[in-house]
C-alpha positions in Angstrom: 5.0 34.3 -140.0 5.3 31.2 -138.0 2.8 28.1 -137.9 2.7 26.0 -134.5 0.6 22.7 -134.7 -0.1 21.1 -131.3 -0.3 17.4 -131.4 -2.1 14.9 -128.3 -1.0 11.1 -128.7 -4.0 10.7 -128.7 -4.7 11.9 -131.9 -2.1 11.9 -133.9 -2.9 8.7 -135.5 -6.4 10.6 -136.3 -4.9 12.9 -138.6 -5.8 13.5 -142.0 -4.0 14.6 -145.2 -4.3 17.9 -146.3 -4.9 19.2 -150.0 -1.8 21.9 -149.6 0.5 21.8 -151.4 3.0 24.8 -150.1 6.1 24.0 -149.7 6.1 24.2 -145.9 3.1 22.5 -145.9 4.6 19.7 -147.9 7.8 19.7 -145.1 5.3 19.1 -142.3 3.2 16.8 -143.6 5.9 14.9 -144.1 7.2 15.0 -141.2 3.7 14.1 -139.4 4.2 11.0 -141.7 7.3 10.5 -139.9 6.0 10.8 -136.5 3.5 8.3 -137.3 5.2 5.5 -139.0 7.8 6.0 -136.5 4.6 4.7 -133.3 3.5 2.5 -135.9 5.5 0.5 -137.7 7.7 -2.5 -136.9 11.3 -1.8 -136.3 12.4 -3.6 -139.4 11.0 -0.6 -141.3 13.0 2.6 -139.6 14.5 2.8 -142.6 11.6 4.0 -144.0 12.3 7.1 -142.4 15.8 8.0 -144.1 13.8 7.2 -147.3 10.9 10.0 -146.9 14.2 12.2 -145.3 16.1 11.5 -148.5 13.2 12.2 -151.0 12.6 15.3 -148.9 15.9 16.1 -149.4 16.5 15.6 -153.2 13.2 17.5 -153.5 15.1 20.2 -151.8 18.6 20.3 -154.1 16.4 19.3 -157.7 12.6 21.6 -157.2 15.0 24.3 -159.6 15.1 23.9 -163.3 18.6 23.2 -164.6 19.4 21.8 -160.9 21.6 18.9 -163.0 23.5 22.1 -165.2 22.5 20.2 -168.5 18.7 21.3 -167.8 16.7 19.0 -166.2 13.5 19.7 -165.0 12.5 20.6 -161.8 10.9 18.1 -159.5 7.4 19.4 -158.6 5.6 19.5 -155.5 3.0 17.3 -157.3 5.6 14.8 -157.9 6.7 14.5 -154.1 3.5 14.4 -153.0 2.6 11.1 -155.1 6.6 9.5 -154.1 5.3 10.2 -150.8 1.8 9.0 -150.9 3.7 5.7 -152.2 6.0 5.4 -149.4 2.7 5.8 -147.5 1.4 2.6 -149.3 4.5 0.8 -149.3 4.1 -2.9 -147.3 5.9 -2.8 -144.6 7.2 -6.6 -145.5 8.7 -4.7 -148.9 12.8 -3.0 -148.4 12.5 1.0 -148.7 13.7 1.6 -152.1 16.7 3.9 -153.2 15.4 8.0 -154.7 17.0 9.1 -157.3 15.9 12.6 -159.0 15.3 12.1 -162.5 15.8 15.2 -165.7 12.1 15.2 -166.1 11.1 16.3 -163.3 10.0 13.3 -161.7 10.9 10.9 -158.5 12.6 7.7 -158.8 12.6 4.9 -156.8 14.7 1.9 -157.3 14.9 -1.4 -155.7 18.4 -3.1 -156.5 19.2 -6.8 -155.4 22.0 -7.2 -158.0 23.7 -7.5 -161.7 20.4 -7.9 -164.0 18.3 -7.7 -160.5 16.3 -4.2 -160.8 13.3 -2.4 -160.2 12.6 1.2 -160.9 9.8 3.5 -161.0 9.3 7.1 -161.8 6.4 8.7 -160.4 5.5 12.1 -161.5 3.1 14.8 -160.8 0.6 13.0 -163.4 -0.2 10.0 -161.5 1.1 7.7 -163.3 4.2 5.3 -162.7 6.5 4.5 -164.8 8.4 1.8 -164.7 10.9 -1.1 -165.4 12.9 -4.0 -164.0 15.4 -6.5 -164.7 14.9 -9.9 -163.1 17.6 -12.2 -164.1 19.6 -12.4 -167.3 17.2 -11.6 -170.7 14.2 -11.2 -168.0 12.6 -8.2 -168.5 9.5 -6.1 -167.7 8.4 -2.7 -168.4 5.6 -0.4 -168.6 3.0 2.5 -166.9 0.4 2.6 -164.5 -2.3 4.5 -163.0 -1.5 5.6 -159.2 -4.3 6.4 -157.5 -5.8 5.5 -154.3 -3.4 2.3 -153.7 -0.2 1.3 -155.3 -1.1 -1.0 -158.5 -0.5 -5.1 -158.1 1.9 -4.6 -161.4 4.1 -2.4 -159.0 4.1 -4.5 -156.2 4.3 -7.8 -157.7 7.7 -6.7 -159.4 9.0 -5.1 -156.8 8.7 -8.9 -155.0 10.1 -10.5 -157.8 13.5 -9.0 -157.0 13.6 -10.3 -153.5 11.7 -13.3 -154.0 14.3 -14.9 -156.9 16.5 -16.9 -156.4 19.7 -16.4 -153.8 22.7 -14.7 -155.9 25.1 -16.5 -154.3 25.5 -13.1 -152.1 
């Protein structure tokens, strides 16, 4: 069987998210995201796009219990759909963050300025985020969140705090 979907310029920025949640369904979506971003964002956030290709991608090699060999939970559909919907939300004044598949099935995302300077967040099928971050030397912050219809201040304002400190001499 083979899907086709015919896009106009003209209405491709129209287009509304759908509640499937098939794999293939997933795999387009997210590429229509792509398509998107890529007529509407500033250049200074392409690298958004090797983000939602990267997340698509661990999706890919980790949606398999046992994908790690020392059995770790597969990464649900659920779960990429909410990493997505974040990248979605993400400021475009905010760096794309580094995905990294986690053993219980969830997505993380880390944002990593340098020794003692890190943010990370898991984001499961649940929607909630968990997360925690380093900000300096004995600096520390941690905890969960609700992720619902926007991405929670707690989130954003940490994930600022790593490239709003001070200059690490780098």
């Amino acid at each position: 069987m083979t899907a086709t979907v015919a896009l106009h310029p003209s209405n491709i920025f129209a287009y509304k998210e759908s509640s499937a949640v098939s794999e293939a369904s997933v795999k387009l979506e997210s590429l229509l995201r792509l398509v998107r971003r890529h007529y509407l964002e500033p250049a200074s956030r392409l690298s958004i796009e090797a983000t939602y290709q990267e997340l698509v991608s661990t999706f890919e090699d980790c949606s398999m219990p046992n994908w790690d060999g020392y059995g770790a939970a597969a990464i649900s559909q659920a779960s990429l759909y909410n990493a997505l919907r974040f990248l979605d939300l993400l400021p475009p004044s905010l760096p794309s963050p580094e995905v990294t598949p986690e053993s219980d099935g969830t997505v993380g995302l880390e944002w990593y300025k340098g020794k003692d300077w890190l943010f990370s967040i898991d984001i499961g099928g649940d929607g909630k985020i968990t997360y925690a971050g380093m900000f300096g030397e004995g600096v520390q912050s941690h905890g969960t969140e609700r992720f619902d219809d926007s991405i929670p201040q707690t989130i954003l304002s940490n994930i600022r705090r790593i490239y709003e400190s001070p200059s690490l001499g780098q």
